[in-house]
LUMKOLTI-820139 format. One line per field, with one value per residue (C-alpha): residue in three letters; residue number from 1; x, y, z. Coordinates in Angstrom, 3 decimals, always signed. Example, Ala and Ser with C-alpha at 12.3 -4.5 7.8 and 13.67 -1.06 7.14 Angstrom:
2
rest <- ALA	SER
nr <- 1	2
u <- +12.300	+13.670
v <- -4.500	-1.060
w <- +7.800	+7.140
//
This chain:
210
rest <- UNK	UNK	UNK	UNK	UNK	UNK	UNK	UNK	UNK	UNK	UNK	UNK	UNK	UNK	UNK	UNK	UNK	UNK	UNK	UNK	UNK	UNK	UNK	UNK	UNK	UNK	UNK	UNK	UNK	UNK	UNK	UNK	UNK	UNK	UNK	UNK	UNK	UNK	UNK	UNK	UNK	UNK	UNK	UNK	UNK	UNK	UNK	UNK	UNK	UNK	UNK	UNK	UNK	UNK	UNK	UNK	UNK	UNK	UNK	UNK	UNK	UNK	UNK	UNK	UNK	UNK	UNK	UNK	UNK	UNK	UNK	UNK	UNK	UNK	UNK	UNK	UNK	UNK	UNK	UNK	UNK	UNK	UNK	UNK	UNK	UNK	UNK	UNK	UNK	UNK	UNK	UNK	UNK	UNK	UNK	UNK	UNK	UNK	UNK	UNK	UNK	UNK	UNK	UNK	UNK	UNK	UNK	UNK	UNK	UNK	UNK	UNK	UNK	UNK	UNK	UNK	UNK	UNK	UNK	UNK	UNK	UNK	UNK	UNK	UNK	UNK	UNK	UNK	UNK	UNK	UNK	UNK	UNK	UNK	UNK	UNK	UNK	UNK	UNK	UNK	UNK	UNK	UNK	UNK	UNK	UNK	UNK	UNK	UNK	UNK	UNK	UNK	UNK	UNK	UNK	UNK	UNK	UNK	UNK	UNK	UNK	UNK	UNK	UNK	UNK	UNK	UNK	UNK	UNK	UNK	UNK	UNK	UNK	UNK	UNK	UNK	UNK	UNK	UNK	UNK	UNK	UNK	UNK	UNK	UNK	UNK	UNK	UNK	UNK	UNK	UNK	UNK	UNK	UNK	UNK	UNK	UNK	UNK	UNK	UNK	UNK	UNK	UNK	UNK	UNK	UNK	UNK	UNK	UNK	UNK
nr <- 1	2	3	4	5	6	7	8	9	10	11	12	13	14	15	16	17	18	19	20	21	22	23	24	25	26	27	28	29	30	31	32	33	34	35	36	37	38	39	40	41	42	43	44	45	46	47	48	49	50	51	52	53	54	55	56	57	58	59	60	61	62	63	64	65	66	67	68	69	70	71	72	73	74	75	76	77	78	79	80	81	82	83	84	85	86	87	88	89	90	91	92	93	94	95	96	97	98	99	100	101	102	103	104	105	106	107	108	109	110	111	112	113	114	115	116	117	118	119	120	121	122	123	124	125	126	127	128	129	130	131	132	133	134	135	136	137	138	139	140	141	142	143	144	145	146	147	148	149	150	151	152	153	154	155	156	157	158	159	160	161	162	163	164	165	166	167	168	169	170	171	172	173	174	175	176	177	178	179	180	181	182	183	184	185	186	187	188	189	190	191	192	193	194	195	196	197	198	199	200	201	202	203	204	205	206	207	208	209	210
u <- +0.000	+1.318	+2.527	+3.035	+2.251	+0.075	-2.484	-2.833	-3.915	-5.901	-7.458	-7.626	-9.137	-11.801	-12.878	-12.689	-15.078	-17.499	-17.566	-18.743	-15.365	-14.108	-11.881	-7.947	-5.319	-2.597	-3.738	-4.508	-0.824	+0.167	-1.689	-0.296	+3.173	+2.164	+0.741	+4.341	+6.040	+3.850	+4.042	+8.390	+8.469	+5.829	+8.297	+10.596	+8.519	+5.383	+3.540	+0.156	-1.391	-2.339	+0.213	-1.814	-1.687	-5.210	-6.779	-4.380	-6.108	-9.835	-9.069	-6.677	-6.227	-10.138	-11.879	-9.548	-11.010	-14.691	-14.595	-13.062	-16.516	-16.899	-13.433	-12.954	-10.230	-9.955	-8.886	-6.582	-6.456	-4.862	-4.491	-4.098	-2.872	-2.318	+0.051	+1.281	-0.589	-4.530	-6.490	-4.163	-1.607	-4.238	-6.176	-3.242	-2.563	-6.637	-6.880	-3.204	-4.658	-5.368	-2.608	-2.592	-0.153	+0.490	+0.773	+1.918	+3.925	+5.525	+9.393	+8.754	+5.543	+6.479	+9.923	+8.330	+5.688	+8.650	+9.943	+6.877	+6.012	+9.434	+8.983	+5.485	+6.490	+3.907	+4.799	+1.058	+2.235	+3.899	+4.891	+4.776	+6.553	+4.653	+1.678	-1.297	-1.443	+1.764	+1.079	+0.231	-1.961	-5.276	-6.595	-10.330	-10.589	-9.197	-9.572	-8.684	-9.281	-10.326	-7.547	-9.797	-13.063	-14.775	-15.323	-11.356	-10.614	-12.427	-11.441	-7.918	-7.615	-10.319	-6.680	-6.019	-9.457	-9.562	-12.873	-15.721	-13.726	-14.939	-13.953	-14.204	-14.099	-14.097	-15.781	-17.104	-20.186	-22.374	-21.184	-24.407	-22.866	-19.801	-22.183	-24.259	-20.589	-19.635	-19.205	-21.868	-19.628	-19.203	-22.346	-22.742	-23.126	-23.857	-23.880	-22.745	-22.724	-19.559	-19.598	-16.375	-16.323	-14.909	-15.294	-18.639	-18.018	-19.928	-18.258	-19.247	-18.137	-19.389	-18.736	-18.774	-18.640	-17.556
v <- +0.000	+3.373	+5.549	+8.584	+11.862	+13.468	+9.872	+9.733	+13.229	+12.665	+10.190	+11.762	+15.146	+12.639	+11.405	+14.264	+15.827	+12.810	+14.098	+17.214	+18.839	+22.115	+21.374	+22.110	+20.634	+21.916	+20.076	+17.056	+17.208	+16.915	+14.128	+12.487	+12.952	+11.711	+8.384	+8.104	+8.494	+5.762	+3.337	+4.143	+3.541	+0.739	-1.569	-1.286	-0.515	-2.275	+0.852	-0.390	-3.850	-1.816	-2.226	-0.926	+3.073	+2.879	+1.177	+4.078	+6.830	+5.372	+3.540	+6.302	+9.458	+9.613	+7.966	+10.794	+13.451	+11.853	+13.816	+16.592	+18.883	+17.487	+19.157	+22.750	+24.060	+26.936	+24.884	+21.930	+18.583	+15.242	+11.987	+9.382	+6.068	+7.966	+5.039	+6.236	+9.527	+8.601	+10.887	+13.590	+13.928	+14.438	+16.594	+18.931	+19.235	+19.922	+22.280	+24.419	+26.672	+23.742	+22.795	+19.232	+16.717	+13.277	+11.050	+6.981	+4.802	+2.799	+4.334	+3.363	+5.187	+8.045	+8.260	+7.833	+10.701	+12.976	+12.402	+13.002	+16.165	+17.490	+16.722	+17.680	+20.937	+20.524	+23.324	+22.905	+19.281	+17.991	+14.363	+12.621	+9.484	+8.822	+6.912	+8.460	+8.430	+10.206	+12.882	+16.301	+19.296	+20.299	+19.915	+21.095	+17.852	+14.222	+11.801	+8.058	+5.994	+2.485	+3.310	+1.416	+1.353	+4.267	+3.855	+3.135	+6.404	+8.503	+7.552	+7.448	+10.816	+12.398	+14.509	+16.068	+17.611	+20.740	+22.688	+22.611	+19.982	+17.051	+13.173	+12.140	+8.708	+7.038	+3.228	+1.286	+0.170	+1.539	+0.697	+0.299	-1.687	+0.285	+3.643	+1.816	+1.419	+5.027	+6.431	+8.525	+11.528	+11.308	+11.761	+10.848	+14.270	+13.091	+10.027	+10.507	+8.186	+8.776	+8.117	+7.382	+7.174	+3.506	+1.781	-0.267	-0.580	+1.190	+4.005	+6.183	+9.613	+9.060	+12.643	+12.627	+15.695	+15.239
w <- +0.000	-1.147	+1.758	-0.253	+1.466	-1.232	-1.343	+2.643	+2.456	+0.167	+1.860	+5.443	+3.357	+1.885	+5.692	+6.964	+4.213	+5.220	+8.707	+8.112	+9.457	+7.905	+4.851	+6.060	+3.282	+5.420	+8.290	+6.017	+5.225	+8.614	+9.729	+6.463	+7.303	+11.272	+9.559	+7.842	+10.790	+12.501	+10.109	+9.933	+13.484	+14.022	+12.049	+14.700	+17.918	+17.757	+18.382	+16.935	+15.605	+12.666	+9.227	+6.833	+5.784	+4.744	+7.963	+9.471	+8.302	+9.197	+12.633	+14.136	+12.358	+11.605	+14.173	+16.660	+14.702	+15.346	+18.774	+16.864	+17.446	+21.186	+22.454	+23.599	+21.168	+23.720	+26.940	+27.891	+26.946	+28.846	+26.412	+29.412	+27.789	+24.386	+22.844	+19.570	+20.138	+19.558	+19.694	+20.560	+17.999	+15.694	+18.250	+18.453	+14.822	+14.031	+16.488	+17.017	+19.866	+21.847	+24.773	+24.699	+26.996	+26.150	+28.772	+28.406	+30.819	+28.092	+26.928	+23.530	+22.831	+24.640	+22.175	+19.203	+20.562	+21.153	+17.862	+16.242	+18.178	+16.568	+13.500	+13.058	+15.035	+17.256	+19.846	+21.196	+22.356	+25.633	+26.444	+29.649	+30.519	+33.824	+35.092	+35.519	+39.363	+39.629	+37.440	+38.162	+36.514	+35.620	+32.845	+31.692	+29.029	+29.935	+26.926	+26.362	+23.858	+25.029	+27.802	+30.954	+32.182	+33.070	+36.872	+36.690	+34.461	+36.457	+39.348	+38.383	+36.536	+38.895	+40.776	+37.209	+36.525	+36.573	+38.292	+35.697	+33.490	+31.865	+30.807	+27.088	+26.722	+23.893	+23.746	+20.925	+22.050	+24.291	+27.700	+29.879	+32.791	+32.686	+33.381	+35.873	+37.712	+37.890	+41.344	+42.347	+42.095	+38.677	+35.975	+32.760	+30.984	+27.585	+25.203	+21.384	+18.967	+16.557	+12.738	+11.293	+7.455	+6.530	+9.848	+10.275	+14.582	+16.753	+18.275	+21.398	+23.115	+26.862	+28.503	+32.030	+34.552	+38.767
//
C-alpha cells in the first residue's frame, strides 16, 4: 500500500469531508506525514497492531477526529494512555490553539511521541513518561481511547481535573454496565454516537462531569 504523502492526504481530506469537518489541506498534510512516521516507526517498535496506511487513516487518524466537534479548542487537553498519540496527535494538529499533553507509561511510545512532536512541530504538544497516578496538573478535558473502564478512568484521573472539566471517553459500544458502575460523584453528561467514514463498529463519546 502506497505511503506517499500526497495519497494519505488525500485520503484523510476525503474522511474528513465525510464528517462534516471544515476542509484544512494543510492540516490534512500533517496528519499524512504523522501516519508516515507511525508506520516508519511501528516496524521497529510495535507501536500499533495496525500495518496498513489505509486502515491508518480510518481507525486512528479519523476515528480521533470523530470527537473533533466534542473538544474545547480553547482549553486543555490530557491523552491518558495515548500510545502512539490517539487521539491527541491528531487533536493537536486539528486544532493548534489547543494545549494538549500526552501522557503513556511505556518508553517506547512516549519516544516515538517525542519524535513526532518534533517533527510535526507541534509546539502545542507535551509528552509525559509517567503513570497516571503520579502525574500532576489540571486539565479542563481528559480523553482516552479504550484506555480502561470508566469507573477506573475517572477515578484514576479524577486529581487532574480541573474545576468545571470534563472526561471524554471514547468506547465502541455503548457501555451500559460500565455507566451503571460510575461512582456517584461522577455523571454521565452526555452520550454521542460517533460516525467514522470507513469503519462499520460502533463508536461512542461518553462525557462525564464530577
Amino acid at each position: 500500500m502506497s505511503l506517499d504523502c500526497g495519497v494519505l492526504a488525500q485520503w484523510i481530506a476525503q474522511g474528513v469531508q465525510k464528517m462534516g469537518l471544515p476542509e484544512r489541506p494543510e492540516t490534512c498534510l500533517q496528519l499524512a506525514r504523522y501516519v508516515q512516521l507511525l508506520a516508519k516507526w511501528n516496524s521497529t517498535y510495535n507501536l500499533t497492531s495496525i500495518r496498513d496506511p489505509r486502515e491508518m487513516v480510518t481507525l486512528h487518524i479519523l476515528d480521533s477526529l470523530s470527537v473533533a466537534e466534542h473538544v474545547n479548542a480553547s482549553g486543555s487537553l490530557l491523552d491518558v494512555g495515548t500510545g502512539p498519540g490517539l487521539p491527541g496527535i491528531p487533536l493537536a494538529l486539528w486544532y493548534p490553539q489547543l494545549a494538549v499533553d500526552l501522557l503513556d507509561s511505556n518508553i517506547k511510545k512516549t519516544r516515538f511521541l517525542t519524535q513526532a512532536m518534533i517533527e510535526l512541530g507541534l509546539r502545542n504538544l507535551k509528552v509525559h513518561h509517567t503513570r497516571v497516578e503520579q502525574h500532576q496538573g489540571a486539565y479542563t478535558q481528559i480523553i482516552s481511547r479504550a484506555f480502561t473502564s470508566l469507573s477506573n478512568m475517572s477515578e484514576s484521573c479524577a486529581h487532574l481535573l480541573a474545576p468545571g472539566g470534563c472526561f471524554l471517553a471514547m468506547k465502541g459500544v455503548r457501555p451500559e454496565q460500565e455507566m451503571r458502575e460510575l461512582h456517584a460523584r461522577f455523571q454521565v453528561k452526555n452520550v454521542q454516537r460517533l460516525t467514522v467514514p470507513g469503519c462499520g463498529a460502533e463508536r461512542h463519546l461518553i462525557i462525564i462531569t464530577a
